[in-house]
MIROGU-803362 format. One record per residue (C-alpha): residue in one letter; x, y, z; residue number from 1. Coordinates in Angstrom, 1 decimal, always signed. Example, Ala and Ser with C-alpha at 12.3 -4.5 7.8 and 13.67 -1.06 7.14 Angstrom:
<pts>
<pt A; <+12.3; -4.5; +7.8>; 1>
<pt S; <+13.7; -1.1; +7.1>; 2>
</pts>
This chain:
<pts>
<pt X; <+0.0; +0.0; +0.0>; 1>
<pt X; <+1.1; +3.3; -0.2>; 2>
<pt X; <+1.7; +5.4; +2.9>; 3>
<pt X; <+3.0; +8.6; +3.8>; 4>
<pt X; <+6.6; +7.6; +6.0>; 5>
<pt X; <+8.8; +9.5; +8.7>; 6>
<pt X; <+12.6; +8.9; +8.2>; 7>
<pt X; <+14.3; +12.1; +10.2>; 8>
<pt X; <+13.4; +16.0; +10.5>; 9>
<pt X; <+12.8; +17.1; +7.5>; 10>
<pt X; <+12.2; +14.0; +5.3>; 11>
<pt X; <+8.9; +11.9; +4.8>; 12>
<pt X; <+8.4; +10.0; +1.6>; 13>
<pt X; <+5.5; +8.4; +0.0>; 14>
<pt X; <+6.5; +4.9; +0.0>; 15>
<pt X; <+4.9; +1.4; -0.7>; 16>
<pt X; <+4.6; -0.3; +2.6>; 17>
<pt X; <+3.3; -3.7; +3.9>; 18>
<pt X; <-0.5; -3.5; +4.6>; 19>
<pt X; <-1.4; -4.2; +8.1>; 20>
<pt X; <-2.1; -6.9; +9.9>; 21>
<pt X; <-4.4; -7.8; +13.2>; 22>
<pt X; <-1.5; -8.3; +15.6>; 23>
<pt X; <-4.6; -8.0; +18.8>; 24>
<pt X; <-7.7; -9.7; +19.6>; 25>
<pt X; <-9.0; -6.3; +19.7>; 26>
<pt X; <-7.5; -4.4; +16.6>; 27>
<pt X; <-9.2; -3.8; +13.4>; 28>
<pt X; <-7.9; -3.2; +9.6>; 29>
<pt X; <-10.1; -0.4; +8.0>; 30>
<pt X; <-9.5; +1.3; +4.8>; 31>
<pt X; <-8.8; +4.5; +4.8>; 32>
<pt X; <-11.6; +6.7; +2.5>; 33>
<pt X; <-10.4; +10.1; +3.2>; 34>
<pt X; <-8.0; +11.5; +5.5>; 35>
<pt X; <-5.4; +14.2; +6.4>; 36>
<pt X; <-3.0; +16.4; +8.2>; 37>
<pt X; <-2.4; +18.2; +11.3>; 38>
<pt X; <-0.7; +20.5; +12.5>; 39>
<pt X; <+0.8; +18.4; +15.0>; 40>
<pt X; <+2.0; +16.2; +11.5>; 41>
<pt X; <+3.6; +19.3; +10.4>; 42>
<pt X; <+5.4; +19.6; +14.1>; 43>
<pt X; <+7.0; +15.8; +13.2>; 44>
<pt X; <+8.1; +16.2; +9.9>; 45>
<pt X; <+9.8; +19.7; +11.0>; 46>
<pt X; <+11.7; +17.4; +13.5>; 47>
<pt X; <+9.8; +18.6; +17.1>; 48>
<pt X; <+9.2; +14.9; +17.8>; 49>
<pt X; <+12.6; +12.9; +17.9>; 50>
<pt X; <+10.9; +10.2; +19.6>; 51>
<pt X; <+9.0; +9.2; +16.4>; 52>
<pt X; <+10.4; +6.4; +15.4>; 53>
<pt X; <+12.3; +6.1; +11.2>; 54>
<pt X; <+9.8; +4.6; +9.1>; 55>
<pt X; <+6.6; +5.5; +11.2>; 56>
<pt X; <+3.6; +5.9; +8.8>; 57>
<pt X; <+2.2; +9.2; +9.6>; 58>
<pt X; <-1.6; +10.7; +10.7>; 59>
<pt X; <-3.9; +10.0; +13.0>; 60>
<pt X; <-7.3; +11.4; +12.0>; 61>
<pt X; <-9.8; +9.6; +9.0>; 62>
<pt X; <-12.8; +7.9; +8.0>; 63>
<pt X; <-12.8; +4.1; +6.5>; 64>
<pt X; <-14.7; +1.5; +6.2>; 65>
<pt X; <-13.9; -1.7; +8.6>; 66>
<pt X; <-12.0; -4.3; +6.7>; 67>
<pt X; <-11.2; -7.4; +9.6>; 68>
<pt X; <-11.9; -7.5; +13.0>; 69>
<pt X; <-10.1; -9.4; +15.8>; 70>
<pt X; <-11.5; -12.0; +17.5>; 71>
<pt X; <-12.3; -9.6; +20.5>; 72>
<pt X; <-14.1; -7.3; +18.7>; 73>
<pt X; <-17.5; -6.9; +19.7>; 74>
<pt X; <-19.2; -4.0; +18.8>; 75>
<pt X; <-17.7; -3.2; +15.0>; 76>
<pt X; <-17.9; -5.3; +12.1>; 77>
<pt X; <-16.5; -5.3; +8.4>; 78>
<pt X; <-18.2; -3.3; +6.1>; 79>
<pt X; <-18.9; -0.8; +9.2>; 80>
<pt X; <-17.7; +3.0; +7.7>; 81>
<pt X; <-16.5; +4.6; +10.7>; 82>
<pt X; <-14.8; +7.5; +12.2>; 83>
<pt X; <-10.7; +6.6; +13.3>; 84>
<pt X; <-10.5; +8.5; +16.8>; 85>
<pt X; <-6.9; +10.2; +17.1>; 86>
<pt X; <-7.4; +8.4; +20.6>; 87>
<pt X; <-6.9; +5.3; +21.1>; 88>
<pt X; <-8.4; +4.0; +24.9>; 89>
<pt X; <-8.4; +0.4; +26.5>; 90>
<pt X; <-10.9; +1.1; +28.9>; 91>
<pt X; <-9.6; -0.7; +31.3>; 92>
<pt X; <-6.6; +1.1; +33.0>; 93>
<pt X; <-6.8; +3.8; +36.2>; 94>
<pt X; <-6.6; +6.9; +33.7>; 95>
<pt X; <-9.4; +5.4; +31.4>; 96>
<pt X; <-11.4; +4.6; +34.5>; 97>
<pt X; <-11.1; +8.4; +35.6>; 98>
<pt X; <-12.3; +9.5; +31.4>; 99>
<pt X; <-8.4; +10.2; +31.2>; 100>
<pt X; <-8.2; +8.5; +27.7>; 101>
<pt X; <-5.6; +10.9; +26.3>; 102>
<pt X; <-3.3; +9.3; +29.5>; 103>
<pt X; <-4.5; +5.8; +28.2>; 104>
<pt X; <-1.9; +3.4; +29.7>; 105>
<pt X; <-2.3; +0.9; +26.5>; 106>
<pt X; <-3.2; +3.8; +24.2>; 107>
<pt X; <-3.7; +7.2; +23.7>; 108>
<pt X; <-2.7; +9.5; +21.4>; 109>
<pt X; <-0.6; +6.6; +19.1>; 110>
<pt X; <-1.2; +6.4; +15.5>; 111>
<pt X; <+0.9; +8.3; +13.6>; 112>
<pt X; <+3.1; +8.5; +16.4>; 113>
<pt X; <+3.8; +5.7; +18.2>; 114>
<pt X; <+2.0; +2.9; +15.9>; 115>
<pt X; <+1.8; +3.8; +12.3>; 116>
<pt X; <-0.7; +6.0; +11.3>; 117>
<pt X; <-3.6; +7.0; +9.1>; 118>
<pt X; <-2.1; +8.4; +6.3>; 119>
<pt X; <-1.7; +5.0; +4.2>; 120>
<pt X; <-4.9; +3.5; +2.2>; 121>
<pt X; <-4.8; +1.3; +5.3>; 122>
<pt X; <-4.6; +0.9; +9.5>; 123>
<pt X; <-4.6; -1.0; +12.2>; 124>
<pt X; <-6.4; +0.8; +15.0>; 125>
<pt X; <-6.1; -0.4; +18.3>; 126>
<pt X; <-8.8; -1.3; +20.8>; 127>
<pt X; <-11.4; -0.8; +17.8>; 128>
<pt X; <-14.7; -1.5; +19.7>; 129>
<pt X; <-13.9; +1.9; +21.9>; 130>
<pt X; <-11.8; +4.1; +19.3>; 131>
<pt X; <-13.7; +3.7; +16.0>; 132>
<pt X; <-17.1; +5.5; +15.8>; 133>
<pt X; <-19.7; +3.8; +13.4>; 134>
<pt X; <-21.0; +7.2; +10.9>; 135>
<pt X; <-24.6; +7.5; +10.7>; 136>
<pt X; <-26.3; +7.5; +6.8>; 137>
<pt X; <-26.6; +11.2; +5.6>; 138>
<pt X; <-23.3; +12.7; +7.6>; 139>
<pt X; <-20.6; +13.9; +5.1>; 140>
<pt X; <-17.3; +12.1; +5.1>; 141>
<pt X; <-15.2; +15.1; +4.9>; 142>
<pt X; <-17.4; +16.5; +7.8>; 143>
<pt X; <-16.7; +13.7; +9.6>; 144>
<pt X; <-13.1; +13.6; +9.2>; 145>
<pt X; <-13.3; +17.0; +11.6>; 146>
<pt X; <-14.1; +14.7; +14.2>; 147>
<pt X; <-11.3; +12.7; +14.2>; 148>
<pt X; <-8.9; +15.3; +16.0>; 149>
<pt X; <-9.7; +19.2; +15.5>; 150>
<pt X; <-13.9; +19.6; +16.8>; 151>
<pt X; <-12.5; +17.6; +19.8>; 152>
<pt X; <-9.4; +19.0; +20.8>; 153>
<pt X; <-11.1; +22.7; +20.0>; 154>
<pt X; <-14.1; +21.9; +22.5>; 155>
<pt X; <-12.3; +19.7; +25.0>; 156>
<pt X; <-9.3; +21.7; +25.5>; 157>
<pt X; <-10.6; +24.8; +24.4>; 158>
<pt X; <-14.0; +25.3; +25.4>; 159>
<pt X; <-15.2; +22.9; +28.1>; 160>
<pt X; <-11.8; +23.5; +29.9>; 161>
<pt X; <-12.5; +27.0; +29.2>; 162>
<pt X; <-15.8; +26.8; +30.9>; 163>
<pt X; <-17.7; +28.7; +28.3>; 164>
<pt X; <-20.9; +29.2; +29.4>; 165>
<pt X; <-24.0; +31.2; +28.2>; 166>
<pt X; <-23.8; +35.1; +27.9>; 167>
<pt X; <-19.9; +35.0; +28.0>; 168>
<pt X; <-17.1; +36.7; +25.8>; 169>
<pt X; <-14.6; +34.5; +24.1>; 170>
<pt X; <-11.3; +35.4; +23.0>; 171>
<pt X; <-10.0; +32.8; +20.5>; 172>
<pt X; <-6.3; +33.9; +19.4>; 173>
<pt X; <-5.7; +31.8; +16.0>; 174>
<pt X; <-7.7; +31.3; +13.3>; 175>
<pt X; <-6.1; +28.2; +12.1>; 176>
<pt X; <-8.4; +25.0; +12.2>; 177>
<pt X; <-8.2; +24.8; +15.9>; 178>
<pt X; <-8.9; +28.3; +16.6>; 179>
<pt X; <-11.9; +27.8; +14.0>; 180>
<pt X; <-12.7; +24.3; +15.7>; 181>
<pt X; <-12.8; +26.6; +18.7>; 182>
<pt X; <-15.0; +29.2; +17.5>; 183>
<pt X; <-17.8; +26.5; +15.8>; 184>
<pt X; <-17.8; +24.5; +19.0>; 185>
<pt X; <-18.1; +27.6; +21.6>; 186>
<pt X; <-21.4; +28.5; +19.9>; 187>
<pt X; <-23.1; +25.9; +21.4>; 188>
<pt X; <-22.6; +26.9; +24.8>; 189>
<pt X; <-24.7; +30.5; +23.5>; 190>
<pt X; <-21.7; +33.0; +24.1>; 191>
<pt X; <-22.8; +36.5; +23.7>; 192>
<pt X; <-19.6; +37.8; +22.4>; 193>
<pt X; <-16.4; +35.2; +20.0>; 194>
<pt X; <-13.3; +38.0; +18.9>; 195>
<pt X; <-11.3; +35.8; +16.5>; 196>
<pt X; <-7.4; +37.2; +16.9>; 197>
<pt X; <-5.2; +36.4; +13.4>; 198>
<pt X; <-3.2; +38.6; +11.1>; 199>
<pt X; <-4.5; +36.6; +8.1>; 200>
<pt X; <-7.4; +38.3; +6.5>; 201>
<pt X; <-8.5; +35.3; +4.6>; 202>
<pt X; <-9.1; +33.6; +7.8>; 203>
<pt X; <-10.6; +36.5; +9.7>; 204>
<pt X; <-12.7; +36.8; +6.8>; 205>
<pt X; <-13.9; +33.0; +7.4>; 206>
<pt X; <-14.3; +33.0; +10.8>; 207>
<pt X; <-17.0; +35.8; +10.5>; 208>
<pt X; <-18.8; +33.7; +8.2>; 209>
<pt X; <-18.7; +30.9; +10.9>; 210>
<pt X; <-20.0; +33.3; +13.5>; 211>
<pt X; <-17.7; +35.2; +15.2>; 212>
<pt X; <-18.9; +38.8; +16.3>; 213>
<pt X; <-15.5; +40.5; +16.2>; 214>
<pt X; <-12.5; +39.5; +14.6>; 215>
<pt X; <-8.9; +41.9; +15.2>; 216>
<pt X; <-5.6; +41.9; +12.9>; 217>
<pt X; <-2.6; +42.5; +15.3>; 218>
<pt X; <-1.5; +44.2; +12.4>; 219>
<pt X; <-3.8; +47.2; +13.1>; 220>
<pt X; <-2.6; +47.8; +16.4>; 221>
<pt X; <-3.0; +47.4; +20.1>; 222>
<pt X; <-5.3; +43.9; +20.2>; 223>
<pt X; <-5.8; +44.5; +24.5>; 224>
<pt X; <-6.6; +47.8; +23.9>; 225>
<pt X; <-9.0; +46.7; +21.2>; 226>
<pt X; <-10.7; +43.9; +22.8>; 227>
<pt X; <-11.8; +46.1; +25.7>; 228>
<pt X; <-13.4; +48.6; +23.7>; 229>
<pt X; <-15.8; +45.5; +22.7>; 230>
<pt X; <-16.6; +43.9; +25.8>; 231>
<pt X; <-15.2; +46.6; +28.4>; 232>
<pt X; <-12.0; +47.1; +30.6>; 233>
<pt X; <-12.0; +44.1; +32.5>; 234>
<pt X; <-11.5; +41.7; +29.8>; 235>
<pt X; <-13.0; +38.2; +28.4>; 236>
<pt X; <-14.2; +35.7; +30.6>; 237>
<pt X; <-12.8; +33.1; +28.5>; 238>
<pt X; <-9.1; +33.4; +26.4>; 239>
<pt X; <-8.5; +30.3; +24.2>; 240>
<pt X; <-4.7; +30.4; +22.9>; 241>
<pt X; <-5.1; +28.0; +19.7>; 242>
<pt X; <-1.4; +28.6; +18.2>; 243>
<pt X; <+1.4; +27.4; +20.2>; 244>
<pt X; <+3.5; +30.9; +20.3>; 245>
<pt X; <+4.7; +33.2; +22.9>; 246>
<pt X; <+2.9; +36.1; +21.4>; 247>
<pt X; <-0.4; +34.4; +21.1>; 248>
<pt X; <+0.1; +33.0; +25.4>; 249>
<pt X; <+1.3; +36.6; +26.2>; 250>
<pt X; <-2.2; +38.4; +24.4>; 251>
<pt X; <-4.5; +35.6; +26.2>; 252>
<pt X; <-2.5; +36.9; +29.8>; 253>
<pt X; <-3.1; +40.4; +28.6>; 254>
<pt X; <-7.0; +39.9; +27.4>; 255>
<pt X; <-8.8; +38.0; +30.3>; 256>
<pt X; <-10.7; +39.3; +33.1>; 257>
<pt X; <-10.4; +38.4; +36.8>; 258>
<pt X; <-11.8; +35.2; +37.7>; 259>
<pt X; <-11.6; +34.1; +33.8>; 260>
<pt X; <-10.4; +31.1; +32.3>; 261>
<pt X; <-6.7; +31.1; +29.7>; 262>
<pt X; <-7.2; +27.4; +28.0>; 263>
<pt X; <-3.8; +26.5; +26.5>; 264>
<pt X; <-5.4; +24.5; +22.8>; 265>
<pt X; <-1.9; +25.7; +20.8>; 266>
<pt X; <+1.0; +23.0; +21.1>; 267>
<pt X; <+4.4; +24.6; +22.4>; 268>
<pt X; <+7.7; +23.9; +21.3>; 269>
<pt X; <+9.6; +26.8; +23.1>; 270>
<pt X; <+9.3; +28.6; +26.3>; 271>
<pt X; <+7.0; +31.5; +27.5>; 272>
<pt X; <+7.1; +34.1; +29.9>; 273>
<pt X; <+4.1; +32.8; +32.4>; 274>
<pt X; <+3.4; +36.8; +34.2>; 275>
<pt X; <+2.3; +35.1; +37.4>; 276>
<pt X; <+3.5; +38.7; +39.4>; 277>
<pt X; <+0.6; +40.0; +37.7>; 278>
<pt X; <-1.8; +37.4; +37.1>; 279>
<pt X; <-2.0; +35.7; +40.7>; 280>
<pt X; <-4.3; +38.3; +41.8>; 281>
<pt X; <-6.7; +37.9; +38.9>; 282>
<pt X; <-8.2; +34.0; +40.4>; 283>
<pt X; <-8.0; +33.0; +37.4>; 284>
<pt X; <-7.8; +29.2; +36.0>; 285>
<pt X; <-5.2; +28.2; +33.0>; 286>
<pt X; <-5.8; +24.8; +31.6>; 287>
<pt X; <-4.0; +22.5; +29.4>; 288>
<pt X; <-4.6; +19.1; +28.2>; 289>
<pt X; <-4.3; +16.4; +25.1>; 290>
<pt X; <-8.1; +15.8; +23.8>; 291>
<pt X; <-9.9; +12.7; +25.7>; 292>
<pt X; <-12.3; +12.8; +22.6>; 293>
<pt X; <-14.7; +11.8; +25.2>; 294>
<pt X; <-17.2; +14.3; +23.2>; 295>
<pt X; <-16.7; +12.9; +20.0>; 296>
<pt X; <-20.1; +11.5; +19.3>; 297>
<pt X; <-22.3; +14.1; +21.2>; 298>
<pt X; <-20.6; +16.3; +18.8>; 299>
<pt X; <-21.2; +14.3; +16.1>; 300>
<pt X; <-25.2; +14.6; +16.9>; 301>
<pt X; <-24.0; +18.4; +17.1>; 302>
<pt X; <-23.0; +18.6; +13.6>; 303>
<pt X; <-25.8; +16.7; +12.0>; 304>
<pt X; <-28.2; +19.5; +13.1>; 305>
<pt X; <-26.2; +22.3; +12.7>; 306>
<pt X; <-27.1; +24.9; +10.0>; 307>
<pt X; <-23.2; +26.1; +10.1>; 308>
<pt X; <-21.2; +24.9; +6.4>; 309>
<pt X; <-18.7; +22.5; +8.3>; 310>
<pt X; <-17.4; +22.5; +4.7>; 311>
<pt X; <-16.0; +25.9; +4.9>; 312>
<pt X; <-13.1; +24.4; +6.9>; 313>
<pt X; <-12.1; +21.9; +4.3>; 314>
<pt X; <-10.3; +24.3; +1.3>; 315>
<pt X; <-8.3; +21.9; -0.6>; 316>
<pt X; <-8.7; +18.2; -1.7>; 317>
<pt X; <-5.9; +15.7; -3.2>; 318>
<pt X; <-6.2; +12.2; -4.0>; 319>
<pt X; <-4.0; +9.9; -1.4>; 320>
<pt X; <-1.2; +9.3; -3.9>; 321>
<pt X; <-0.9; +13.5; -4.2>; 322>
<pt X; <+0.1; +13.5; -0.6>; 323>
<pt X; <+3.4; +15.3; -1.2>; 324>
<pt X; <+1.8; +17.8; -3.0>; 325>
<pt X; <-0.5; +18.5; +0.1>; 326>
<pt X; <+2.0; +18.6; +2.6>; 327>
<pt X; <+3.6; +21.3; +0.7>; 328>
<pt X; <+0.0; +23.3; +0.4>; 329>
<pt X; <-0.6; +22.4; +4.5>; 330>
<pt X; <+3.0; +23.4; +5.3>; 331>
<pt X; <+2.7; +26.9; +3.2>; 332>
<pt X; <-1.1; +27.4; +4.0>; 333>
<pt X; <-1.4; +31.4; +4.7>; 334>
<pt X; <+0.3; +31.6; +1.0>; 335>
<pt X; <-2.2; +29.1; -0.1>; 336>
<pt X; <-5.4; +29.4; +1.7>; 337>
<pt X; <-5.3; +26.2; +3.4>; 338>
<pt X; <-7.4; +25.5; +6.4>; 339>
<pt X; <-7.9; +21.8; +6.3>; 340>
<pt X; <-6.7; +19.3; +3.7>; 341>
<pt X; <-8.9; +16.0; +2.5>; 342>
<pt X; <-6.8; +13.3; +0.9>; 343>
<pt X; <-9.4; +10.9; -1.0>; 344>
<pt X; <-8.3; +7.3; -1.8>; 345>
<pt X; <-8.6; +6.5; -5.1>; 346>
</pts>
């Protein structure tokens, strides 16, 4: 088959590789139908993951349709299209008892990064009766493929741990697909007020259209200064830092109001200056976290009702064998107006 395959910073091929085989009772082989990349891809390729192994097969988000089942598989059968959690969970272990499944013991966050990974035309997924989702009739695959990683992470990380609740004001800094998971999974906690933060016009552009109320360019000057003349001096009751950067951390420190919540979404490869002399006194809460995808399938009832276009967040589309070409259009996506990616296998 041919997969997308890690060999050092800096150098992934598209190679043939063996297809898969049930090596558990409770694996499963599904063939991928559409997939694609993350950000956190991006972050292994550019060498921020040494741990990754040389000829890992990349991804961890898709849709596919069940091939074989082990012999321990209950609740999945061939010929089943499902949804390929970026989770895997055992279900068994003390962090899966406590709903911990990103700290899975047996699992976690491992395909594409441990195990190999999704972006191949097949997988073995791990522990398939609790990590692949069976997609109703009448929900779009490339909708679908959201809830792999990015609706999750966004409303896990971002909102719940936010505590968005009704009536409050959102700062979301990043309008990359996290910061626009973000956004699209925050309305449905009723917010009165979502200020989208990006220099990219394209995106701020976008992120109006999926329903944010304000959107500011740090280009145009001072963003703190800017955010309180929307929603007053004190600040937002809930900052959601969906980059990774030190700039992006240091706005969400300057932005929230006492009492307020600063949820770390944005993965960090470098330092920050953490202003606790002037933030201690604020009670506020600052969360982090890797996604449980414990919501997965009440978002996925979410989505089916929801007059938003999920399809807004999925700009380009390549067939499996084009994955080079996409990394390069993922990699460079301001330039090229990439949000998501959709790699069909053809």
């Amino acid at each position: 088959m041919k997969a997308m395959v890690y060999h050092a910073a800096n150098d992934i091929r598209l190679e043939d590789k063996p297809k898969p085989q049930i090596l558990e009772a409770t694996d499963a082989i599904v063939r991928i139908v559409k997939t694609t990349i993350c950000g956190t891809d991006l972050g292994i390729w550019k060498g921020k993951n040494p741990e990754v192994a040389d000829g890992r097969i990349l991804g961890h988000e898709g849709v596919g349709i069940v091939e074989e089942v082990g012999s321990g598989v209950r609740n999945i059968k061939v010929g089943d299209k499902v949804i390929i959690s970026c989770v895997s969970k055992c279900c068994t272990c003390d962090n899966c008892k406590k709903q911990l499944y990103s700290q899975c013991r047996n699992g976690g966050w491992i395909l594409g990064y441990m195990i190999d990974g999704t972006q191949a035309e097949y997988v073995r997924t791990p522990y398939a009766d609790n990590s692949l989702i069976p997609l109703p009739e009448g929900v779009n695959d490339e909708v679908a493929l959201l809830l792999s990683d990015v609706l999750p992470t966004a409303h896990e990380i971002g909102v719940q741990y936010g505590d968005v609740k009704p009536g409050d004001a959102v700062f979301i800094a990043g309008a990359g697909p996290v910061g626009m998971s973000a956004l699209l999974t925050a309305q449905f906690y009723s917010p009165s007020v979502i200020i989208v933060c990006d220099m990219d016009e394209n995106r701020l552009k976008l992120a109006k259209e999926l329903g944010a109320t304000h959107t500011i360019n740090p280009v145009s000057g001072n963003v703190a200064a800017r955010v309180a003349e929307i929603v007053g001096k004190d600040g937002v009751d809930c900052a959601i830092e969906a980059v990774g950067l030190p700039a992006t951390w240091s706005l969400c420190q300057d932005v929230v109001k006492p009492g307020g919540h600063i949820a770390v979404v944005g993965v960090y490869g470098q330092s920050v200056d953490f202003n606790l002399e002037r933030l201690w006194i604020k009670n506020l809460t600052i969360t982090t976290g890797l996604v449980n995808a414990n919501t997965t399938e009440m978002l996925l009832k979410a989505i089916s009702t929801s007059s938003v276009d999920l399809t807004k967040m999925l700009t380009h589309r390549f067939k499996l064998s084009e994955l080079d070409k996409a990394y390069e259009v993922f990699k460079h996506a301001a330039e090229n107006g990439a949000m998501k990616v959709v790699l069909v296998n053809e």
